[in-house]
N, C-alpha and C positions, 0 to 999 in steps of 0.2 A: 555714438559709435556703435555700441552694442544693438541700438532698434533696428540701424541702417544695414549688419552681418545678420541679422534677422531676416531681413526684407530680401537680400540676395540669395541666401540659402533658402526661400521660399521658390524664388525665382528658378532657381537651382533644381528644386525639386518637381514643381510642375511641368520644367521644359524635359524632363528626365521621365517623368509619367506621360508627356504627350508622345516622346518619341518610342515608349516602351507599346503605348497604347497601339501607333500605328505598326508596330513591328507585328503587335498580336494579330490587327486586324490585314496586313499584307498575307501572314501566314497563313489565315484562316482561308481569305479568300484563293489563295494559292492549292490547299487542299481542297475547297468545291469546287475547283473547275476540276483538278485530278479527277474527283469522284464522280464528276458529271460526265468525264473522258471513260472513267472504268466504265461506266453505266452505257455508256454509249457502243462500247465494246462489246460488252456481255445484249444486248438488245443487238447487236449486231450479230452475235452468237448464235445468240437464242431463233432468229430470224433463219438465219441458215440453218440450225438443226433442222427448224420446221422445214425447209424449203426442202431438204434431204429427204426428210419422213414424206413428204406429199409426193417427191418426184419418182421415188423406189419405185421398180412392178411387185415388189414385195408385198405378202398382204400381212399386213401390221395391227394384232389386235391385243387390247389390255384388257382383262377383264378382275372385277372386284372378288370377294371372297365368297361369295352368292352365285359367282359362274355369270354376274350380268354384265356387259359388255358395258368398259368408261369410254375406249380410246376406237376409232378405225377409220386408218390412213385411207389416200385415196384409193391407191394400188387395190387394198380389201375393197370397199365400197363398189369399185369397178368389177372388181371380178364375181362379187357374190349381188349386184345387181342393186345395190342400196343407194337411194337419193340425199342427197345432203339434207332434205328437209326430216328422212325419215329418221324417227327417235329407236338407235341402236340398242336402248339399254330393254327395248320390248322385243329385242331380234334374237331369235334360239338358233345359234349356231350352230350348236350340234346336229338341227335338225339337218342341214346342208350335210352331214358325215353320213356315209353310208350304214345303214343298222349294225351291219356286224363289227364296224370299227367305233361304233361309237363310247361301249364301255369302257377300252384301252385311251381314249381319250381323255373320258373324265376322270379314270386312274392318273392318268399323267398330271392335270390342272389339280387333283388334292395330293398328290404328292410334291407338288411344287410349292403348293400352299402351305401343306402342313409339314413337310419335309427341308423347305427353302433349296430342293435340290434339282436339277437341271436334267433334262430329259429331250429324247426326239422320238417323232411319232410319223410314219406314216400310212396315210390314208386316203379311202375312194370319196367323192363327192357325190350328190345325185343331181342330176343334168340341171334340175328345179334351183339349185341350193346356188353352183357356182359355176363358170366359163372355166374351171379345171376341174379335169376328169382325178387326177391323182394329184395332193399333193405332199408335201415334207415337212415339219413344223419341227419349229425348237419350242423347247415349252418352259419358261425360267421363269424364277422368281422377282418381284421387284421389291428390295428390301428401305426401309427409310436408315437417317442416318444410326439409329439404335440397333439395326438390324432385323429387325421386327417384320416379316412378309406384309405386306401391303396392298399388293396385288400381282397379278402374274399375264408373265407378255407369253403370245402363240404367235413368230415369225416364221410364216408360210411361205415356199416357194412351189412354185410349180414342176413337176415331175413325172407330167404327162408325157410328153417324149421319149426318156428314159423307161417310163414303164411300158410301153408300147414297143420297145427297142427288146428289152427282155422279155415279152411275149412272145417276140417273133422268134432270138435266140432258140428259147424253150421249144418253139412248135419245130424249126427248122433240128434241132436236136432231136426230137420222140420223131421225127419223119425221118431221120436216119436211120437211128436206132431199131424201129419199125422195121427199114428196110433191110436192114443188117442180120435182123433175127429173121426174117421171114423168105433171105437169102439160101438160095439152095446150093449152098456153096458153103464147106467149113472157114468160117472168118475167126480171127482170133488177133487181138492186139497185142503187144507185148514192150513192157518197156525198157531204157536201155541196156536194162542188166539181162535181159531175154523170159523178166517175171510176166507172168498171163494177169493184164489189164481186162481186158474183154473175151467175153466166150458166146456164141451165138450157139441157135439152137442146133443145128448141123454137126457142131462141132462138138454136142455133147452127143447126138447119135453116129458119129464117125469115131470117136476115141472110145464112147461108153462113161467119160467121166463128166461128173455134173458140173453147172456152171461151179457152186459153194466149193466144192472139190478142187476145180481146174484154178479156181483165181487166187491169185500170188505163188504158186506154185512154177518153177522153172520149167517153161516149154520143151527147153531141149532135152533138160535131164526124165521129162514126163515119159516123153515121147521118141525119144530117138535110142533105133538097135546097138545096143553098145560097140557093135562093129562099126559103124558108122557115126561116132562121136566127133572122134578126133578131126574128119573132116566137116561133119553141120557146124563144129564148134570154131573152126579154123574159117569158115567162110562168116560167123556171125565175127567172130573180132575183127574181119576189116571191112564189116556194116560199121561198127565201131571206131572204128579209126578214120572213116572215110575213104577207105582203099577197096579199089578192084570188085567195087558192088555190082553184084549180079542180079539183073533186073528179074531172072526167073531161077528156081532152084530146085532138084527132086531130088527126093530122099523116102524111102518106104519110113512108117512109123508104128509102133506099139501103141497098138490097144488095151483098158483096163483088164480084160477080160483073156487078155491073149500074150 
């Protein structure tokens, strides 16, 4: 009797270690496909960043701690005239920056470097260097997971238009301005409170007082015969108000001198 509870509880025990056996081996196989599913995700991921990075017009460059170029997307490549076959890490970027903005540059890539701290830069290019005349960069660090700088990204956009827009601003401004001073006619700007914004040249040889003098100073209190207050001052508050504006207005006025 005792050989025959022997032989059962044998029976017992191996059918207990095959079905443990296949539970390990169900599980196991149950986590490599999981992991082959993650894997399959993250390369899916990974697929689309690149696709992102290549499709930008952004010009996307990384460069090491030596200032030599690792990384440049297509967007760069295209605009600074570089073929896929050619070896970026022999390409001097800088040289593409115009001379006078080039040492604000390299300030910006060793304080990214040796600072880990994020900056914008912009800048002229030379016709040679890239298909934009101006443009805008962020200049950050790219740190690993110790935080340790690694190397550092320059994403560049283009900001020719804009600067070409604030050219014209500037010139259309000084061609006013020009006109204004050179106007034979006392012109003077004033703002809502009646303070003197602008003084043209007329208008310091009509009153005697200099531009330095005339601006932020109250036009009316400057300039107007004190018998004549109460009305120059009763016609600007309904400038003010929006009431009863009179497109033309005369009033004799005090001179510095007089």
């Amino acid at each position: 009797m005792q050989a025959k509870k022997i032989r059962n509880s044998k029976k017992v025990t191996l059918a207990s270690c095959k079905k443990k056996r296949e539970a390990v081996l169900s599980v196991r196989k149950k986590l490599e496909i999981e992991l082959a599913e993650e894997k399959k995700k993250v390369a899916g991921s990974e697929e689309q960043y690149q696709n992102l990075i290549e499709a930008t017009p952004l010009c996307i460059k990384v460069f090491d701690k030596n200032r030599k170029m690792i990384f440049l997307n297509k967007g760069g490549r295209e605009e600074h005239f570089i073929k896929d076959t050619d070896d970026i890490a022999k390409w001097d970027w800088v040289g593409t920056v115009k001379p006078e903005y080039q040492k604000e540059a390299i300030e910006k890539f060793k304080k990214a470097f040796t600072k880990g701290e994020s900056s914008t830069l912009e800048f002229e290019h030379t016709h040679e260097g890239s298909s934009h005349e101006w443009c805008s960069s962020l200049v950050s660090p790219i740190k690993d997971k110790n935080g340790k700088v690694e190397s550092v990204l320059f994403l560049s956009s283009d900001i020719t238009a804009l600067k070409k827009a604030e050219q014209k601003a500037k010139e259309a401004q000084s061609y006013a301005e020009n006109l204004l001073e050179s106007a034979n006619a006392l012109i003077v700007e004033l703002d809502l409170f009646g303070n003197i914004k602008s003084f043209n040249k007329k208008a310091e040889e009509v009153t005697g007082y200099s531009r330095k003098e005339a601006l932020g100073k109250n036009w009316f209190k400057l300039i107007t015969p004190p018998e004549k207050f109460p009305e120059v001052n009763a016609m600007f508050s309904d400038f003010q108000r929006g009431e009863n504006i009179k497109k033309t207005f005369e009033n004799p006025i005090l001179t510095k001198n007089k």
